[in-house]
C-alpha positions in Angstrom: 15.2 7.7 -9.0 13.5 9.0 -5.9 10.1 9.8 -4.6 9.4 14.1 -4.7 6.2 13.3 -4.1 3.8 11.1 -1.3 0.1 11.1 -1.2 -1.5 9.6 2.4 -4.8 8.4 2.8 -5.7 9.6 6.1 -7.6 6.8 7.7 -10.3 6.7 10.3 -9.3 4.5 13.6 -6.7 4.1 16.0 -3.8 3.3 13.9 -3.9 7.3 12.4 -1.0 7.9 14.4 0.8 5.3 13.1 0.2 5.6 9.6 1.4 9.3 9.7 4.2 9.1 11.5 5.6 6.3 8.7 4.4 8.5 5.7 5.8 12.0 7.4 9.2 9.4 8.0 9.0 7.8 4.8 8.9 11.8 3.0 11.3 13.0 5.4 13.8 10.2 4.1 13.2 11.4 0.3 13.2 14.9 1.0 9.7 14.4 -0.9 6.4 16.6 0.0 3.8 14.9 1.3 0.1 15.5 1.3 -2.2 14.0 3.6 -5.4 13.3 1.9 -9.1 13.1 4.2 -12.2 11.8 2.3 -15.5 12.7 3.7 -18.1 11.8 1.4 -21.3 11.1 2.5 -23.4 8.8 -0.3 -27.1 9.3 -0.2 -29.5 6.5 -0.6 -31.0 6.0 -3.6 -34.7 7.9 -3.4 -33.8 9.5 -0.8 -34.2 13.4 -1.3 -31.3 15.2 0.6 -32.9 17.6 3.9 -30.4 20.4 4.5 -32.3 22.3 7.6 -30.5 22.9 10.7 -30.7 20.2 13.2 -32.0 17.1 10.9 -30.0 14.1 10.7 -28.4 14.3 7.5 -26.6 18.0 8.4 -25.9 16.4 11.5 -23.9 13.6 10.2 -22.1 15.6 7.0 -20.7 18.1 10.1 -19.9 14.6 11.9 -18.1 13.5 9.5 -16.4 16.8 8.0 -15.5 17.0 12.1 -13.7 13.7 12.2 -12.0 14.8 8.5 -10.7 18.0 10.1 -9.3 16.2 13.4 -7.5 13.5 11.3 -6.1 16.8 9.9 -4.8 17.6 12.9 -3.7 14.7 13.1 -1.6 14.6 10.5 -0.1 18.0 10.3 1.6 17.6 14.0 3.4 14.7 12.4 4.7 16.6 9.8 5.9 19.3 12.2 7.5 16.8 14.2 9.1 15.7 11.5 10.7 18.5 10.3 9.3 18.1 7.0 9.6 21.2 4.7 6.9 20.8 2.0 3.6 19.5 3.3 -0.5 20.0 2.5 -3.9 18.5 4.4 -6.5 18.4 1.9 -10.3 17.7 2.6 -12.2 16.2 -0.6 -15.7 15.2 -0.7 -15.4 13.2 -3.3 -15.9 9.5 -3.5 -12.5 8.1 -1.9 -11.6 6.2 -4.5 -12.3 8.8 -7.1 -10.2 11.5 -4.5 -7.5 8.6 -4.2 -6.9 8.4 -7.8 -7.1 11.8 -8.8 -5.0 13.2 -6.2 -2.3 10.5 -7.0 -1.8 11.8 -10.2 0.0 14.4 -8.6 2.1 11.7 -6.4 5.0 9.3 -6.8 3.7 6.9 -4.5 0.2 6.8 -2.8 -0.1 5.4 0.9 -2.7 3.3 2.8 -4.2 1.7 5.7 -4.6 -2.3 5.1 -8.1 -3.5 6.1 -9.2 -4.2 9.7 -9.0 -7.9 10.6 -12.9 -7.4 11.7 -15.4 -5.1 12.5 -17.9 -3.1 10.4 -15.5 -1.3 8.3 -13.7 -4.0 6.9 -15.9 -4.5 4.2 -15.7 -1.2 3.3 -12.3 -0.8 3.9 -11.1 -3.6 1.3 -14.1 -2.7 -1.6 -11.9 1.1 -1.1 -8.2 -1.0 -1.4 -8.8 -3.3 -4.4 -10.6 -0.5 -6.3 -7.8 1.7 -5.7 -4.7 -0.8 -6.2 -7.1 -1.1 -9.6 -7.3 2.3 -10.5 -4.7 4.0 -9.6 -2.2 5.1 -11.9 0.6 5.1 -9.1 1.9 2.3 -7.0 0.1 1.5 -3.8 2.3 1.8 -0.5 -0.1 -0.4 2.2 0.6 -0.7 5.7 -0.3 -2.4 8.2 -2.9 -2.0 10.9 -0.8 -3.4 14.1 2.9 -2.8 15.0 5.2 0.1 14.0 7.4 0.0 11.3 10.3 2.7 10.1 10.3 3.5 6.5 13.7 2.6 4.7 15.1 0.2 6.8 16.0 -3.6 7.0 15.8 -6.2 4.7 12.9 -5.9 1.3 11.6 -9.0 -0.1 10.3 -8.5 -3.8 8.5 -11.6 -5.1 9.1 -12.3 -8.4 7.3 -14.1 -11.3 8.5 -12.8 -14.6 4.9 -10.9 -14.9 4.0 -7.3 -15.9 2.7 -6.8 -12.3 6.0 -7.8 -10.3 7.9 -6.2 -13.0 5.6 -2.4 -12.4 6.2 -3.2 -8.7 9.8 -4.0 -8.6 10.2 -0.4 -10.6 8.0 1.3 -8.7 9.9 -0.1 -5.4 13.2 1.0 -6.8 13.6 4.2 -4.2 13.0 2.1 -1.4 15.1 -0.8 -2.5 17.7 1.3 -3.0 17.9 2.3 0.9 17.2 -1.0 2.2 20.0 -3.5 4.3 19.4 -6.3 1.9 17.1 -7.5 -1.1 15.9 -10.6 -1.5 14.3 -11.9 -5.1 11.4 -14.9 -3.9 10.4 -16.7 -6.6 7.5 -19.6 -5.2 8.0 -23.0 -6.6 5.1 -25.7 -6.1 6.0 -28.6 -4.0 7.7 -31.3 -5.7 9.9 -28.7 -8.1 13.6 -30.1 -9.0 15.9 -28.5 -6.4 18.5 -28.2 -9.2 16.8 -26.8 -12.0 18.6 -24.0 -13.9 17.6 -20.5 -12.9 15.1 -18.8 -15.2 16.0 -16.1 -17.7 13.5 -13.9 -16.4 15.1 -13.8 -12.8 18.8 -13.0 -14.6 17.2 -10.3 -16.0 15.7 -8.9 -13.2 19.2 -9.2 -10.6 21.1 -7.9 -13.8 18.5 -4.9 -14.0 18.6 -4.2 -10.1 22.1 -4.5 -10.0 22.3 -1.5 -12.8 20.5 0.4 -9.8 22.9 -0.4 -7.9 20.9 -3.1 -5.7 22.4 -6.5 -4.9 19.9 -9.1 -4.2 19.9 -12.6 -3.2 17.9 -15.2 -5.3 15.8 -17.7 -3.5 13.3 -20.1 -5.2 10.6 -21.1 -2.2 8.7 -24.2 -2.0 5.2 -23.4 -1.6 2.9 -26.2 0.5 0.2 -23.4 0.7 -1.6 -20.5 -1.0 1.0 -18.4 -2.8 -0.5 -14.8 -1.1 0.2 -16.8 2.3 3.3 -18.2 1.3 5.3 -14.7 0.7 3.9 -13.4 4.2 4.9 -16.3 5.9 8.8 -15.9 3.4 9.0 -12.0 4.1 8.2 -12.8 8.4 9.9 -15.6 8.4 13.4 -13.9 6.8 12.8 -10.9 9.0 11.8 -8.5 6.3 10.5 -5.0 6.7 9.1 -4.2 3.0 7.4 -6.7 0.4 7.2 -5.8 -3.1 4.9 -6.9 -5.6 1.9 -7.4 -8.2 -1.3 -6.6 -7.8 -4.5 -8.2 -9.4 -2.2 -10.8 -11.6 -5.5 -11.9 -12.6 -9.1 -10.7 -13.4 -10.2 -9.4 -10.2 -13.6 -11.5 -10.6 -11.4 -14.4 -11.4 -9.8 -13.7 -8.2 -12.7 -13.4 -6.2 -13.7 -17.0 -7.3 -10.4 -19.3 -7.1 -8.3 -16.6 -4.7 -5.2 -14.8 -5.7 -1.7 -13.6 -4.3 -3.5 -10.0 -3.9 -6.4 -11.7 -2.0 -4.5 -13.6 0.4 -1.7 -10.5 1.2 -4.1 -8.2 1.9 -6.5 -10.6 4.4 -3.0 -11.0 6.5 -0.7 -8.3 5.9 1.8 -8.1 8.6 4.8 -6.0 7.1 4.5 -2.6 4.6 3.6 -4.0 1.0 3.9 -1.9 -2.0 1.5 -3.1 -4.8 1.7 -2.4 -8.2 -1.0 -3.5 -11.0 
């Protein structure tokens, strides 16, 4: 199993660079094409009949934006040259992003991502675009983070693992990168107060015994957790040195989420290391 195929979402800000320079690494690794995706949609409010004269402020802010689209572009494309990368394609949709995200990916193995800001006026916006997407999407969700630099296929890869249908998608959809990393480690989060000794599930046995089939060894570990389960894999996956996290998204109703919090919730509010989600 292998990845022919990446789709980025080529993000606005500082960490562009960044971002590219993984993906173009990451499809350089896979021999894979990649194709670098820039959303510039520009919503209208509601009443508000669109002006298209020369000079008014709507047409000035649709060329701003198709502007900042094309130098992300740019952007983008120099990465892939400097990577030596065979097969690769800038597209420009106007679409809404998520809409562009998802039906783009169709067309992908694997679809990549800027995390949210930690603050500013885009973070809102920024997450609303993530959970719609890890949602939607129809392919797994490669999310990375917005400070440091991080090299695609290398070092250790955490998966966390709880016998659902999400961990199990993600573990699957992981498989490529699993496959090329120094180590795996299977986390399952116990609550505080769990038997040290009790016997190991049937769910995990399955899971090493299908990994190994893929030729992946992996070390079991059953955490305690004396804190939100979302914070409690970060603080695993940073704390064992880890370069890759692996695992499901939404476990729950995304409202329900919202409400009581969820693994998904808390990942993405601190992500610190590459994630790849899966719902």
């Amino acid at each position: 199993m292998t990845y022919r195929s990446i789709l980025l979402h080529i993000d606005e800000g500082p960490d562009v660079d960044a971002q590219c320079a993984y993906a173009a690494g990451l499809a350089r690794q896979f021999d894979a094409r990649l194709v670098g995706l820039s959303c510039h949609h520009l919503s209208l409010a509601l009443g508000a009949p669109p002006v298209f004269a020369d000079g008014d402020p709507l047409t000035t802010r649709m060329r701003e934006i198709e502007d900042a689209a094309l130098e992300r572009e740019t952007i983008f494309l120099r990465h892939c040259r400097q990577a030596g990368l065979v097969a690769f394609d800038a597209i420009r949709d106007g679409s809404p992003a998520v809409a562009a995200l998802c039906s783009h990916g169709l067309g992908s193995d694997l679809v990549v991502m800027g995390a949210p800001e930690s603050a500013g006026p885009r973070r809102a916006a920024q997450r609303a675009l993530i959970d719609a997407v890890l949602l939607a999407s129809a392919r797994p969700v490669l999310v990375l983070p917005r400070a440091g630099r991080f090299e695609p296929g290398q070092g250790k890869a955490v998966v966390a693992w709880d016998g659902s249908l999400g961990a199990a998608h993600a573990a699957a959809a992981a498989l490529p990168l699993l496959q090329r990393a120094t180590s795996v480690d299977l986390v399952r989060a116990l609550p505080i107060g769990a038997a040290s000794d009790m016997p190991m599930p049937v769910d995990i046995t399955r899971a090493v015994a299908w990994l190994s089939w893929h030729g992946i060894a992996v070390q079991v570990r059953l955490a305690p957790v004396d804190r939100q389960v979302g914070q409690a894999l970060i603080f695993d996956a940073k704390a064992m040195g880890a370069k890759l996290l692996v695992m499901g998204a939404w476990g729950r109703p995304r409202v329900v989420e919202r409400l009581l919090g969820g693994a998904t919730r808390e990942v993405l509010s601190s992500l610190g290391i590459p994630t790849l989600f899966a719902h």
